[in-house]
C-alpha positions in Angstrom: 0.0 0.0 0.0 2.8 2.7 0.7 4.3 1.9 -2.7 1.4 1.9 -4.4 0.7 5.9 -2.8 4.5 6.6 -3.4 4.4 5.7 -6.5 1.0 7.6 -7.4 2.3 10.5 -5.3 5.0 11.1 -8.1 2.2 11.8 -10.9 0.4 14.3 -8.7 3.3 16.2 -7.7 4.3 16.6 -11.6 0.4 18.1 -12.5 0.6 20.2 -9.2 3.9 21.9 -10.1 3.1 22.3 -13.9 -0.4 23.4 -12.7 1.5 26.1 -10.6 4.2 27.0 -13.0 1.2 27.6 -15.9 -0.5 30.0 -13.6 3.2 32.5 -13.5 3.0 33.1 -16.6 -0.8 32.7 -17.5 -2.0 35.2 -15.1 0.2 37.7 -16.1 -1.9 37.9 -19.1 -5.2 38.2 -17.4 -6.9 41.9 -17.6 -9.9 41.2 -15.2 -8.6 41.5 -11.3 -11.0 39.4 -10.3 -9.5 36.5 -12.4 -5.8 37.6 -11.7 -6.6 37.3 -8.0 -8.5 33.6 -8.2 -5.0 32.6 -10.1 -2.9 33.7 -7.3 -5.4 31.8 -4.7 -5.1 28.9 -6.9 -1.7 29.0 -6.6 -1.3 29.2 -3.0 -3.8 26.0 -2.7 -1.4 24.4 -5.2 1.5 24.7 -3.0 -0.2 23.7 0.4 -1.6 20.5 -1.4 2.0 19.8 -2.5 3.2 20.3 1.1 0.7 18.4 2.3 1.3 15.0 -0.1 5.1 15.5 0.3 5.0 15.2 4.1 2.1 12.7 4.3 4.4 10.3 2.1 7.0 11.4 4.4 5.3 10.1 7.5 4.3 6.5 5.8 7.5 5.7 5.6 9.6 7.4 8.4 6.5 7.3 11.1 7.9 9.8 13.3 5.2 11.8 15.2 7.8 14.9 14.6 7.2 14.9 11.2 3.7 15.8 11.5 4.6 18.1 14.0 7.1 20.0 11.8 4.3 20.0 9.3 1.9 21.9 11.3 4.8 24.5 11.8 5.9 24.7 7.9 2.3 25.1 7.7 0.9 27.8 9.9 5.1 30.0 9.0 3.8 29.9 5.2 -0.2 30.7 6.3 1.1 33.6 8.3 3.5 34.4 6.1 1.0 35.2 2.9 -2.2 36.1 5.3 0.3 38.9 7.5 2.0 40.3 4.2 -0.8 40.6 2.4 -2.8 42.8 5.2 0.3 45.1 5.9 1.0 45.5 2.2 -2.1 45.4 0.5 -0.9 46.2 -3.1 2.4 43.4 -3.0 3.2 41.8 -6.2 1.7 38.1 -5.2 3.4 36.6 -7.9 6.7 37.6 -6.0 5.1 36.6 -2.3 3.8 33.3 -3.9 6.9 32.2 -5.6 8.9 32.7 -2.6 6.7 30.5 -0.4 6.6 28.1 -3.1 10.0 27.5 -3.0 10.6 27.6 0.6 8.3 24.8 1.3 10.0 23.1 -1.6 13.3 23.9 0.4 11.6 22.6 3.7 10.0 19.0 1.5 13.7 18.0 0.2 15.7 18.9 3.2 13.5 17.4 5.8 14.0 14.2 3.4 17.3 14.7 3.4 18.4 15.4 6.9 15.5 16.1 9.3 18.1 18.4 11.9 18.9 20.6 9.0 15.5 20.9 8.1 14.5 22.1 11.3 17.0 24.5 11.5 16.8 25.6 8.2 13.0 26.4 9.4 14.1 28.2 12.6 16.1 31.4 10.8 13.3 31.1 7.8 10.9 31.9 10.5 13.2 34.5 12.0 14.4 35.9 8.3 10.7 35.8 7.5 9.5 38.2 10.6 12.0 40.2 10.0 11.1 41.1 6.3 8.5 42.3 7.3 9.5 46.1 8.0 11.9 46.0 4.4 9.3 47.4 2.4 7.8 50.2 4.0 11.9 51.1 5.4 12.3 50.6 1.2 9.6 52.9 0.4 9.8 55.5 3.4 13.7 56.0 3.9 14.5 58.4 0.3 18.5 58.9 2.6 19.1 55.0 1.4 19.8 56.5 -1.5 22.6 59.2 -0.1 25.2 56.3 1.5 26.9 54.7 -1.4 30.6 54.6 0.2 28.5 53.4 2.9 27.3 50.5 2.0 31.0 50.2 -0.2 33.4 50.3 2.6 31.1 48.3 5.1 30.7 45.7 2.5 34.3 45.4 1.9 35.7 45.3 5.9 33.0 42.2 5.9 34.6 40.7 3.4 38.6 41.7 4.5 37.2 40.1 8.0 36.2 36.8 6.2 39.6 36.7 4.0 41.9 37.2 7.1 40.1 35.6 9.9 37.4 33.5 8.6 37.1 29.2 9.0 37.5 27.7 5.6 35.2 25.2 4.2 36.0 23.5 1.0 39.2 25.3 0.0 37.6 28.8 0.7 37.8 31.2 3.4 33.6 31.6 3.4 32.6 31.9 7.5 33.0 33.9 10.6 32.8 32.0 13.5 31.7 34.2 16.9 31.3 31.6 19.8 28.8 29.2 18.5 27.2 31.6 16.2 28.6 31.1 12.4 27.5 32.9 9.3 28.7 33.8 5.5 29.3 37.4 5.4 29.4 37.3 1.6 25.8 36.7 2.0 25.1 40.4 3.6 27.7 41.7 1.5 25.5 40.9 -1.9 23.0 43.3 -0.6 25.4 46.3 0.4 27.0 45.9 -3.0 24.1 45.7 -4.9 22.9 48.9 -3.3 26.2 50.4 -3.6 26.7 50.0 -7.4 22.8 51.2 -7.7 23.9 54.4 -5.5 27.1 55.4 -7.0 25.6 55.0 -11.0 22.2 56.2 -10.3 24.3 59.3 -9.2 27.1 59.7 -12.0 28.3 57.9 -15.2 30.7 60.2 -16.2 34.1 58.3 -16.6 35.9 59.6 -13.4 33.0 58.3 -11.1 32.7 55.4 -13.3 35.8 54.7 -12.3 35.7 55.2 -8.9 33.2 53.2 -8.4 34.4 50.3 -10.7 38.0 50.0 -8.5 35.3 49.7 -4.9 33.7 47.0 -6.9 36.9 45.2 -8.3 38.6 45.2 -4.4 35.5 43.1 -3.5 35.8 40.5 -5.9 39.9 40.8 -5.5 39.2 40.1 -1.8 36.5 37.3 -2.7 39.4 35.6 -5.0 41.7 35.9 -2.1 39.6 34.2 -0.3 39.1 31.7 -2.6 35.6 32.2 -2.6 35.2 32.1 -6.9 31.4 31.7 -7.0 31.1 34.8 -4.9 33.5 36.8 -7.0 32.2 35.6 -10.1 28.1 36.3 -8.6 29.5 39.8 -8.1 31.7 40.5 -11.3 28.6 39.4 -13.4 26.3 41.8 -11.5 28.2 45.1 -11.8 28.8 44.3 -15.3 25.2 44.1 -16.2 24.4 47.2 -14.2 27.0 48.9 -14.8 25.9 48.4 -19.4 22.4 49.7 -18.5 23.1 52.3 -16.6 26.2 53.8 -18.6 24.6 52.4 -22.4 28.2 52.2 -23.1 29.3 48.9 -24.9 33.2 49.5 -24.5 32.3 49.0 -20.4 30.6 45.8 -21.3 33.3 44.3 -23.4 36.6 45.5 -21.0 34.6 43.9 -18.3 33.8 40.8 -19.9 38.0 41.0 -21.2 38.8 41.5 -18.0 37.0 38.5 -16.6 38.3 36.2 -19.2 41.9 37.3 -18.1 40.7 37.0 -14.4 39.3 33.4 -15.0 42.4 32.1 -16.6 44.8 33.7 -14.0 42.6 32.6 -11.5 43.0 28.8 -13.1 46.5 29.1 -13.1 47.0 29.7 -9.7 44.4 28.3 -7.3 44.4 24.5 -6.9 40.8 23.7 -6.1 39.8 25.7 -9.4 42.0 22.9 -11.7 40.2 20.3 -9.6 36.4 21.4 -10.6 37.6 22.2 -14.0 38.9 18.5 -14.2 35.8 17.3 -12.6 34.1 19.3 -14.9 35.5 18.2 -18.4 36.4 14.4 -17.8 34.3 13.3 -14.5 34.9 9.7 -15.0 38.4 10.0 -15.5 38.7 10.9 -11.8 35.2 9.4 -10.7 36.7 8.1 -7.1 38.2 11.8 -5.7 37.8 14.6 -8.0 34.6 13.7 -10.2 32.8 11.9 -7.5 30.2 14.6 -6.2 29.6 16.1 -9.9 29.3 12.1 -11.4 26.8 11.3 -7.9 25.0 14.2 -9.2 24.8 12.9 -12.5 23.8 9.6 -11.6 20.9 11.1 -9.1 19.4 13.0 -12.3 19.7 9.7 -15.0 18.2 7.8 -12.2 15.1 10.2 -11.6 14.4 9.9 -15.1 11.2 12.6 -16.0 8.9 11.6 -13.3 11.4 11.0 -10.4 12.0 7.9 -8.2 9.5 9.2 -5.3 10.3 10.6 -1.7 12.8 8.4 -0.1 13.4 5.8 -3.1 16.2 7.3 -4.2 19.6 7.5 -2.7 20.7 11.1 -2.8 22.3 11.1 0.2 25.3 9.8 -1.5 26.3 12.9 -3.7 28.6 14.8 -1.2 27.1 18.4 0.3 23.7 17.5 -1.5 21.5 19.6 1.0 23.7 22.3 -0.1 25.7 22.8 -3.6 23.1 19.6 -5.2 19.9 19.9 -3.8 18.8 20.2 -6.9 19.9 17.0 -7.8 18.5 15.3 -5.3 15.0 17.4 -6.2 15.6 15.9 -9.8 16.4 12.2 -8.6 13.2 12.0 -6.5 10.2 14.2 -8.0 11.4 14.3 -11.0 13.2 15.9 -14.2 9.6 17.6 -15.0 9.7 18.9 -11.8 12.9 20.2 -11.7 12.0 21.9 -14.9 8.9 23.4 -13.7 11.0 24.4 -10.9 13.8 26.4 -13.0 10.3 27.9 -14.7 9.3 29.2 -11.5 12.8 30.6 -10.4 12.9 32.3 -14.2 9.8 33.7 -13.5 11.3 35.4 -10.2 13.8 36.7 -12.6 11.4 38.0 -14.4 9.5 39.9 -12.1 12.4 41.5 -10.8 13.5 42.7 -14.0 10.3 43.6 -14.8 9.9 46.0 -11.8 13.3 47.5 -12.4 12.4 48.4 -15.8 9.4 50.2 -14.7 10.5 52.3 -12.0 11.8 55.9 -12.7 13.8 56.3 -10.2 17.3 55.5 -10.7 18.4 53.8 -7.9 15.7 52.3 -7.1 16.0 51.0 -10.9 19.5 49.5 -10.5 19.1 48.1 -7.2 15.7 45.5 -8.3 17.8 45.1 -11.9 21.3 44.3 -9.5 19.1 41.7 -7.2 17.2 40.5 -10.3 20.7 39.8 -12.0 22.3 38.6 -8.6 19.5 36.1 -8.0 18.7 34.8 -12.0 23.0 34.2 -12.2 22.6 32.3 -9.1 20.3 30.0 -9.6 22.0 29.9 -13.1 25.6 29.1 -11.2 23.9 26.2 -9.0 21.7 24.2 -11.7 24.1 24.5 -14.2 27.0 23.0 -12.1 24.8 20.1 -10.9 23.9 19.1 -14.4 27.4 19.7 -15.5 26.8 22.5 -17.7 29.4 24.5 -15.8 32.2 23.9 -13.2 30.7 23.4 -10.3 30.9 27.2 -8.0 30.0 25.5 -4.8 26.9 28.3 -4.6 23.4 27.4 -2.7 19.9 27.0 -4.6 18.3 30.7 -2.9 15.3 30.1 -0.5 16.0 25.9 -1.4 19.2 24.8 -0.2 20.8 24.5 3.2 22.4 27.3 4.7 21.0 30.2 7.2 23.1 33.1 5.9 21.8 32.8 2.0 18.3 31.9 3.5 18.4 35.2 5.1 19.7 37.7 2.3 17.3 35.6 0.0 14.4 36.5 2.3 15.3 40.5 2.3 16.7 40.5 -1.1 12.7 39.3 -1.9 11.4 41.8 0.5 13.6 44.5 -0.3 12.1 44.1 -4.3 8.6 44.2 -2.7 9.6 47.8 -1.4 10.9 48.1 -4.6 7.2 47.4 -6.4 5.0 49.3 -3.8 7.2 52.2 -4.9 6.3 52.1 -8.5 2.8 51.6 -7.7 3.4 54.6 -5.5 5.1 56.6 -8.4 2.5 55.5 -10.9 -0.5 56.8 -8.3 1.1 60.0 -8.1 1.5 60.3 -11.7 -2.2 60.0 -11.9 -2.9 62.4 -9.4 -0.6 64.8 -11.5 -2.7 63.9 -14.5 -6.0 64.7 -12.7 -5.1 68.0 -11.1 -4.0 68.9 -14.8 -7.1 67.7 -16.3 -8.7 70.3 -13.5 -6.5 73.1 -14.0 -7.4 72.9 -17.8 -11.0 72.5 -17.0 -11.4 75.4 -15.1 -9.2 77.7 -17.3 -11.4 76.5 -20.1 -14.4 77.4 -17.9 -12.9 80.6 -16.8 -12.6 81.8 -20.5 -15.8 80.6 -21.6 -17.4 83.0 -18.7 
């Protein structure tokens, strides 16, 4: 009997998620409100009735009276989480709010398969990261002096990461922690957000060459400090963003093209010098050469995915456990090996469509830093999820970065939460600045009115 509902579970999971990933993109074409909003409630029902099988065949086969437990939690965090937001901020983008609960309870299903400890923890700084988020947007939409601190957010950014490069633990070959008594935490992860808003701050302000250039040698020491540190997925996360802001906001192709140069020359250098890099790169181009040290996590990974097949093994019936650092750097393909290469898919769709929004909202706000900042965290978060997935299914070295809001890890929960809060600010701004563009077309209309009425008398 449990196989037979294991086994059926798989099929349900695939028409939930496709269900849910037709209704990003379908909505967005909707004109009547009223049908836009039944999408988004269909949505959330979607998700709660894939949380609901996922830890139901969960239970069958572990029987642990925790798991249920930890169900109720996951539960009542993601009620709260889309009942609180939604009063506070009535005009949110809910195709934002829903994909990030979406994923987080996808994030909460694999690692509570995985390992049930990590799971709970990952829930505990969720809950806390979650709260928190709360007060971004209204700090994003009432503080205009964000705008004003550009070295700021530079020079804070960049002790953070000095203090990681000089004193942090390594993990992996890479300087990535600091450890303060039996608190640890990623700095890098913080450090995204002060950069992001940095680069947005310093171009929204100038992009005349001297400032350009000011501002380009602040964001090259990070990434110099990042490849000190060894930490190569970071520095390449943040070479790739201030090159994409800094094309849009400068519309100058030479800046694209020395930066993409200089990255090139960067890469090679970086090759030629730093062990660990030669090892991915190996494991990258002949796995199965080296498939007992070098290629074994990338060829697990590998194996987990072929395995899966299109409709996944189901929960438990695979064996992802054995691709090294899978809650982390491979969740995704341990996502793949047991619900399935559709739903991995459906998942990247739903990620894209994050990307999407973000980008979306950046293009559409007229305020320049504001602008930058949603297009920095829309290119910060699309490249990362970009970085992960494409070094799991060997389409890329692996970079040893996290899956945001899915994989392990507190400190990239935590910026993921606020980076998604932070473009929620973002969004209630532009509604803001398209409400008082109406109001400027009204009075107008009135003005002309009554000076037509004024003449005519």
């Amino acid at each position: 009997m449990i196989n037979l509902i294991v086994e059926l579970s798989r099929y349900v999971f695939i028409l939930f998620i496709a269900m849910y990933t037709f209704l990003c993109y379908s909505v967005l074409r909707k004109k009547n409100q009223e049908e836009i909003n039944h999408g988004w409630r269909v949505q959330n029902l979607l998700t709660f009735l894939i949380h609901l099988l996922a830890f139901g065949v969960i239970f069958i086969q572990t029987w642990q009276v925790e798991v249920l437990i930890f169900y109720l939690l996951q539960f009542f965090l993601l009620q709260a989480v889309l009942v609180f937001t939604r009063l506070i901020y009535p005009k949110i983008n809910r195709l934002v709010l829903n994909n990030m609960c979406f994923l987080l309870m996808v994030g909460f299903v694999i690692l509570t398969r995985l390992s049930f400890d990590r799971a709970v923890r990952q829930f505990q700084i969720a809950a806390a990261a979650l709260i928190l988020s709360l007060a971004v947007p209204v700090l994003i939409r009432k503080c205009a002096f964000l705008q004003k601190l550009p070295w700021l957010y530079g020079t804070a950014g960049l002790l953070l990461l000095l203090a990681v490069a000089f004193v942090g633990t390594e993990d992996s070959g890479a300087n990535l922690s600091l450890v303060i008594g039996n608190f640890s935490f990623q700095p890098t992860e913080v450090v995204k957000l002060t950069f992001v808003f940095f680069i947005a701050a310093r171009l929204a302000g100038s992009t005349e060459f001297r400032d350009v250039v000011l501002t380009t040698v602040l964001a090259a020491l990070h990434v110099l400090v990042l490849v000190f540190s060894r930490d190569l997925g970071g520095a390449l996360l943040f070479f790739v963003t201030y090159l994409i802001v800094l094309y849009v906001a400068s519309k100058k192709r030479r800046y694209f093209l020395a930066g993409l140069g200089a990255g090139v020359a960067a890469a090679f250098i970086g090759y030629q010098l730093f062990y660990h890099v030669r090892v991915r790169v190996l494991a990258w181009t002949d796995p199965f050469s080296v498939i007992d040290n070098e290629g074994y996590q990338i060829t697990q990974s590998l194996f987990a995915i072929g395995t899966g097949g299109w409709l996944g093994m189901g929960l438990f019936q695979g064996m992802p456990n054995k691709i090294p650092v899978v809650e982390e750097d491979f969740v995704f393909s341990a996502i793949a090996e047991e619900l399935g290469g559709i739903f991995a898919i459906c998942l990247i769709l739903i990620c894209m469509s994050c990307f999407i929004m973000f980008v979306n909202i950046a293009m559409q706000i007229k305020n320049n830093f504001y602008k930058y900042s949603a297009l920095g965290f829309g290119t910060l978060y699309g490249f990362q999820v970009f970085l992960t997935i494409g070094g799991a299914i060997r389409f890329i070295p692996s970079t040893g970065v996290t899956l945001p809001l899915v994989s392990y890890g507190g400190s990239s929960m935590v910026s993921s939460i606020i980076m998604f809060a932070v473009i929620q600010g973002m969004y209630l701004l532009k509604e803001d600045e398209e409400l008082e563009i109406e109001k400027e077309r009204e009075r107008a209309a009135r003005a002309k009115a009554r000076k037509a009425k004024k003449e005519k008398s």
